[in-house]
N, C-alpha and C positions, 0 to 999 in steps of 0.2 A: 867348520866350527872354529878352528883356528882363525880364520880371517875376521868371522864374527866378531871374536871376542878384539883384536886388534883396535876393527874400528870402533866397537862399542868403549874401548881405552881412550883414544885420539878423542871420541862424542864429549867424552866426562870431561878430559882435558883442554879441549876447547872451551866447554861452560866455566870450567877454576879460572879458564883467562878474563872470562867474561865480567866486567864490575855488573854486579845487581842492585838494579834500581836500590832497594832497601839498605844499600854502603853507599848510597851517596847523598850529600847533607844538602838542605837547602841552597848554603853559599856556592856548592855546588854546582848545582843546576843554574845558578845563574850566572857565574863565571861559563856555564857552557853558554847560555843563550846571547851572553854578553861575546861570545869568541866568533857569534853566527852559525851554531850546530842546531839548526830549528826544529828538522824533522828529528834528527834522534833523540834531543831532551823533549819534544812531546811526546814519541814512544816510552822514553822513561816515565816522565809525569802521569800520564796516562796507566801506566801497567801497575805503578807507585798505588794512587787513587784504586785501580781494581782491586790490589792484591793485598795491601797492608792497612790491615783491620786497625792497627796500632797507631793512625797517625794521628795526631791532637786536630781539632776545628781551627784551628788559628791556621796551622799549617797545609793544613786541605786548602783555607780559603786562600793562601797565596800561593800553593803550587798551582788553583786556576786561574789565579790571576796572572800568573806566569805563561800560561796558555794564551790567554785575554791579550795579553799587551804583543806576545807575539805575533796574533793576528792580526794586533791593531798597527804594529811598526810596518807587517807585509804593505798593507795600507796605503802607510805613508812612503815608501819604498818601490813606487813601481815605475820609476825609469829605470830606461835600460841607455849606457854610453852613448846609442847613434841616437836616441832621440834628444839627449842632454847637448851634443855636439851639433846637431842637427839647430836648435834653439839658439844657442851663443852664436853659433857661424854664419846665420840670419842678419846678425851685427857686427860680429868679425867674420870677414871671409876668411882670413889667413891664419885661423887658428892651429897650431900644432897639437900634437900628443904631447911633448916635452911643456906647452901652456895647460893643458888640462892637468897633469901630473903636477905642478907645481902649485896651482891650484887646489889639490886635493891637500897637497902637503901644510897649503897653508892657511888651511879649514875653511876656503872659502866656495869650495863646490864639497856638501856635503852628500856622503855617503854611507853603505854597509856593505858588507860580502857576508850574504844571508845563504845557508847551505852551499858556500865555494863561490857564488854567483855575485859580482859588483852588483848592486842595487841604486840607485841615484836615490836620494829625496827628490819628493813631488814638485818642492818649489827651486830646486838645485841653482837651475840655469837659471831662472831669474833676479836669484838671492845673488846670483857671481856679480850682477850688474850695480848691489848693493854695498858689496862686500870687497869688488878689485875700483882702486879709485883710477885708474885707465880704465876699465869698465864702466864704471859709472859715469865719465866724461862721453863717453862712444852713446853711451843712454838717453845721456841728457841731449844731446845733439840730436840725435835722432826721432826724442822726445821731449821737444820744447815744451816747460809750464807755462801756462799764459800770462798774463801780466796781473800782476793783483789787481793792479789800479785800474783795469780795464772788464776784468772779470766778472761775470755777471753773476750777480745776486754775492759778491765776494765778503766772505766773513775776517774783520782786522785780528784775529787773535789777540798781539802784542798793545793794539788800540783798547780792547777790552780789558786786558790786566791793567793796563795805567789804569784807565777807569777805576779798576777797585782797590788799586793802591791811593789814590786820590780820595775815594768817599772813606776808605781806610784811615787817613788819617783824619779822618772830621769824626765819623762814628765807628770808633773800636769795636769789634765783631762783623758777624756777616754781611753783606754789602752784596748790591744790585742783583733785587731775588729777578729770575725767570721763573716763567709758568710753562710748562711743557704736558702735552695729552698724546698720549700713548699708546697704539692698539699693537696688540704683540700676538701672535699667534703661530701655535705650533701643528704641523699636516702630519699624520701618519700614514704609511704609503699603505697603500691596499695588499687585502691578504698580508702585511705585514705579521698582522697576528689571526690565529684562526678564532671564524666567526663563533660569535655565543660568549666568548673571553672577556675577561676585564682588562683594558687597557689606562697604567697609573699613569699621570701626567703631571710634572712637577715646573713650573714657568718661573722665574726670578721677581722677585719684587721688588719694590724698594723700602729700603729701612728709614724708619724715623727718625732722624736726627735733629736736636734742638738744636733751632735758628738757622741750619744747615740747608735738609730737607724735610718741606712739609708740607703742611696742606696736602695729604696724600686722600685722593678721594676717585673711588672703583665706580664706574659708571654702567659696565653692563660686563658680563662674562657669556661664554659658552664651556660647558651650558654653566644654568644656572647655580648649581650645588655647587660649593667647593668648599676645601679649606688654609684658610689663610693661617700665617705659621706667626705665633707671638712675635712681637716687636723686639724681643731679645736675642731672637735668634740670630746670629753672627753671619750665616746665608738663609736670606728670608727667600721665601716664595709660596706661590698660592696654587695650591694642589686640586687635579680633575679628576673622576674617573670616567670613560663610556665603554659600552660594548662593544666590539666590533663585528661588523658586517661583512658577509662574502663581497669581495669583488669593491669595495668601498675605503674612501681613503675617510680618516678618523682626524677631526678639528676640534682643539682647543685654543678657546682666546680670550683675553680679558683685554678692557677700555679703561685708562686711569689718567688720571690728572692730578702734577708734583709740582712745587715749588723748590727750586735751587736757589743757594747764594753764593757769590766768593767771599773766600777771606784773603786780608794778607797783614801777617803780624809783620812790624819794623822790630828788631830783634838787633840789642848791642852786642855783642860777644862777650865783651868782657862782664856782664851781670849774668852771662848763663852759669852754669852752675851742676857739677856731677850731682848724677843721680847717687841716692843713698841706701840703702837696704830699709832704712823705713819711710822712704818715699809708696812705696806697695803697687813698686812697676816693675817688680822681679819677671811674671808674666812675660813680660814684653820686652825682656834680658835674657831669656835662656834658650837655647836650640831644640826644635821642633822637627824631627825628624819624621819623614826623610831626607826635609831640602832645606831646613837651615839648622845647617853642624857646622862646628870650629873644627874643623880638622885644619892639615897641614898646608892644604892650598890656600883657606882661609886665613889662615896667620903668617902665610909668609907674605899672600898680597897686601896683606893688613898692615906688615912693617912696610912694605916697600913705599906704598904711597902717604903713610901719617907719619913717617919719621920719628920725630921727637913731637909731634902738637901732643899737647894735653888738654888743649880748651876744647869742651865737648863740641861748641861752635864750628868753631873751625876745621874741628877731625870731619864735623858731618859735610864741612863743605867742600872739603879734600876727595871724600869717599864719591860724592854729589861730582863731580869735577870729571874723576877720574871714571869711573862709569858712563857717563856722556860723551867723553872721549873716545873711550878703548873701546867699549863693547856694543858696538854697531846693530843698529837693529834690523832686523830678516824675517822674515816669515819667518816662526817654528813649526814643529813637529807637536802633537799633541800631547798634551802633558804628563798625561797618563803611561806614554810610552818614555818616559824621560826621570830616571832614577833619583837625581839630585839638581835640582832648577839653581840652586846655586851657582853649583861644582861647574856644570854643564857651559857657561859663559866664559868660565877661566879657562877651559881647555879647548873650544872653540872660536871665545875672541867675538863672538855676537850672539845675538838672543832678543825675543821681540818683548815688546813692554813688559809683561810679567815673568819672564825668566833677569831683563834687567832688573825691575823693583825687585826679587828677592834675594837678590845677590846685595844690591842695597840692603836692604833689611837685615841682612847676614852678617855684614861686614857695621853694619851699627849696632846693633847687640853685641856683637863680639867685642866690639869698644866700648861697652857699658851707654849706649844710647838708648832710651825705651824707641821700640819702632813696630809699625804692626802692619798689616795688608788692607787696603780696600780696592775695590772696583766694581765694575757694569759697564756704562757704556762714555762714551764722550762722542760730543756735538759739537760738531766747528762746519755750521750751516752754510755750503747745502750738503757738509759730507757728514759722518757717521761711520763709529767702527766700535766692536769690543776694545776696553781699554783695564788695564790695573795699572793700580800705582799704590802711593800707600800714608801711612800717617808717622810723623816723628815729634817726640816731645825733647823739649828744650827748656829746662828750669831754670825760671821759674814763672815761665810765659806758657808753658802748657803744650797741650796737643795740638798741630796742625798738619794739615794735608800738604804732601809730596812729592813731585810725579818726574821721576828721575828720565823718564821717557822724551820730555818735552823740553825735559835741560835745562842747560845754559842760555838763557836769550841771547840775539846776537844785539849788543847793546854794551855801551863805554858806560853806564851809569852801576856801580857795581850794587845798588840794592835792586835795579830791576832786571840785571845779569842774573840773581840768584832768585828773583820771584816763584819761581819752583821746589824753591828749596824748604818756602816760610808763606806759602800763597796758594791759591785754587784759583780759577775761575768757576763763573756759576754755569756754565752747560755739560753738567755731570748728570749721571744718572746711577745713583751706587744703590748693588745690591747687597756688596758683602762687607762685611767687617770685619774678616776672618778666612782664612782659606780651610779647605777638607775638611769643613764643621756637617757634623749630622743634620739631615732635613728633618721638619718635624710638618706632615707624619713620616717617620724613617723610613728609608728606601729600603729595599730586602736583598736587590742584587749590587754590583758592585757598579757605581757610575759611569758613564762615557768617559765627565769630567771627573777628573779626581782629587781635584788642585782648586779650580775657581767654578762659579757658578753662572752663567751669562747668557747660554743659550737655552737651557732646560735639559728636563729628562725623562725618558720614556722607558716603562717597563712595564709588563704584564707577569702573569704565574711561571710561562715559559723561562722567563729572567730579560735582562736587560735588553735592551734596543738599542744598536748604536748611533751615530749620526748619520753613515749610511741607510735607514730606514725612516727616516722622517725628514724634517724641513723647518727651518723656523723663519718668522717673517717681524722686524720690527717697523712700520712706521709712526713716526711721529712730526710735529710740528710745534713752535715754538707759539704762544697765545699771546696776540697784542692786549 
């Protein structure tokens, strides 16, 4: 009896050490997940969600999406060191451990240690060949680019901006429309979802913009029903539903034809002009959280590179500069698993087009710039890739397209050095006008994408679909 009671003491006092899910706060749980404790904060989350009747819906729906993202980072996380070593050493033989460490250190082999265990990123070793400029030399040797001038079917880029800085200055506004036709289609893997179910399907569209893009005209879909989302919507898209069948993979597709133009405004400096509280571009001035906040990282980069400018011109071309420069572009991580797309560039030193543009966007608001997000896809024929970039106003010449990705042209002529900065080219294909805007009709479960909208999205009653369950396919062709 005595012994009983002993250990039944020791039982009790072990639980008083114990923290109960129900004492620990949100911020909590994600400084755990942020530290790499996966399985035990989803025993927490998880027992939280069972047991505490008390918890508001706002907070239910991010302790699962705390679950969500950590599934989704496992994902993005599944090299292991020999096979990261194993890939660079294919190009370096004589790589050390004392090179890989130094590496880590200096965020150009990205990593996690997910419950104790190093974890590589999926694109690690590849990213290192983008990210160490003696790697990148070893790359390029190994992987010669072809010759432009030789290259077949080769697209001038730099040839096609003159072009519209040239019909630019004859006729002010949009300039040398392309016509593009489109089939896009999204595969649902079989038994993905169980037969009899409705499976929702939500595909990117493109937005109407005057003189920009137009002539937007659907040619045939599968199937036929759907619904296309108002012209207002800041991420358009056109929504399927079907049922799905045992053992059957499930297609959604529509056929469209757009017209694109470029612009490029010539822009003096010295006539631009701060924005003002009743200019009624506050909007496109203030921090949208969770990836564009002034915190401390942002205002100390913020002094470092604008010094003393005050011409809003020139701070944007400073910010445009230094971006192009510093923050190297790489594969990312999906964005959904990535807290702050700003923060995330500063503390890493790279980030791929849309973690660049909103770091831009960040650091121009914060200086009283109006600046806002666009993207979809870009075409520089015969290639093709999702792309964002974004729009910056300039008073008292107005709004134009940005695309801090694409830089600084290499070019001694300083207005077509900064053609990216005050210019487009026309083989764009924009969906959004806006990042993490609601779909209309609203999705019910919580996106793949959370951030941009480009490849679509799939969801049935069960809840969301990730990208590992489906497929998406864009071709297209330019119309003479």
């Amino acid at each position: 009896m005595k012994r009983l009671s002993i250990l039944f003491l020791f039982g009790i006092y072990l639980i008083s050490c114990t923290e109960s899910p129900k004492n620990i706060t949100l911020n909590e749980i994600k400084n755990r997940i942020d530290q790499g404790k996966y399985t035990e904060t989803e025993k927490i989350i998880k027992q939280e969600l069972k047991d505490n009747r008390m918890v508001a819906e706002h907070t239910k729906r991010e302790l699962k999406f705390e679950l969500e993202r950590m599934r989704r980072i496992r994902k993005d996380f599944t090299k292991s060191r020999k096979e990261v070593v194993d890939f660079i050493r294919s190009y370096i033989p004589d790589v050390t451990d004392n090179d890989i460490e130094q590496w880590e250190r200096e965020k150009k082999l990205e990593y996690m240690v997910i419950d104790g265990k190093k974890r590589y990123f999926n694109h690690a070793a590849r990213n290192l060949f983008r990210l160490d400029k003696a790697a990148q030399k070893i790359w390029m040797e190994k992987n010669p680019q072809p010759n432009k001038q030789s290259a077949k079917d080769s697209f001038d880029l730099d040839e096609h901006d003159r072009s519209i800085m040239k019909a630019a200055s004859i006729k002010h506004g949009y300039v040398i429309p392309k016509r593009f036709r489109i089939h896009y289609t999204i595969t649902v893997d079989s038994d993905a979802v169980p037969a009899g179910q409705t499976v929702r399907c939500w595909i990117p569209f493109p937005r109407e913009i005057d003189g920009r893009q137009t002539d937007l005209k659907i040619l045939d879909t599968d199937p036929k029903q759907f619904i296309l989302a108002p012209k207002t919507n800041l991420q358009r898209t056109i929504y399927f539903e079907k049922i799905a069948h045992k053992a059957q993979p499930i297609r959604f597709s529509v056929n469209y034809e757009f017209t694109n133009r470029g612009i490029y405004v010539a822009i003096d400096p010295e006539r631009v002009q701060r924005v003002t509280a009743r200019d009624s571009l506050q909007e496109y001035l203030k921090e949208e959280p969770p990836h564009i906040v002034f915190n401390d990282s942002i205002k100390n980069l913020s002094r470092r590179i604008l010094g003393d400018e005050k011409n809003p011109y020139r701070m944007a071309q400073k910010l445009f500069a230094w971006v192009d420069r510093h923050i190297i572009w790489a594969s990312a991580r999906e964005y959904s698993t990535i807290r702050d797309l700003s923060l995330y560039p500063i503390i890493n030193h790279h980030g791929d087009c849309g973690i660049q543009t909103m770091l831009f966007i960040t650091l121009c608001r914060y200086n009283g710039i109006p600046a806002r997000w666009q993207s979809g896809w870009e075409f520089k024929p015969p290639s093709d890739s999702m792309h964002d970039w974004g729009m910056i106003y300039f008073k008292p010449y107005g709004w134009m397209p940005v695309d801090v990705t694409y830089g600084l042209r290499n070019s001694g002529d300083e207005n077509f050095k900064y053609f990216y900065l005050q210019g487009m080219d026309s083989y764009r294909l924009i969906f959004n006008d806006g990042f993490a805007q609601r779909f209309a009709p609203p999705k019910k479960y919580i996106r793949s994408e959370t951030v941009d909208s480009q490849r679509g999205e799939v969801e049935w009653d069960g809840g969301n679909l990730y990208f590992d369950r489906w497929q998406w396919d864009m071709q297209w062709e330019v119309l003479k």
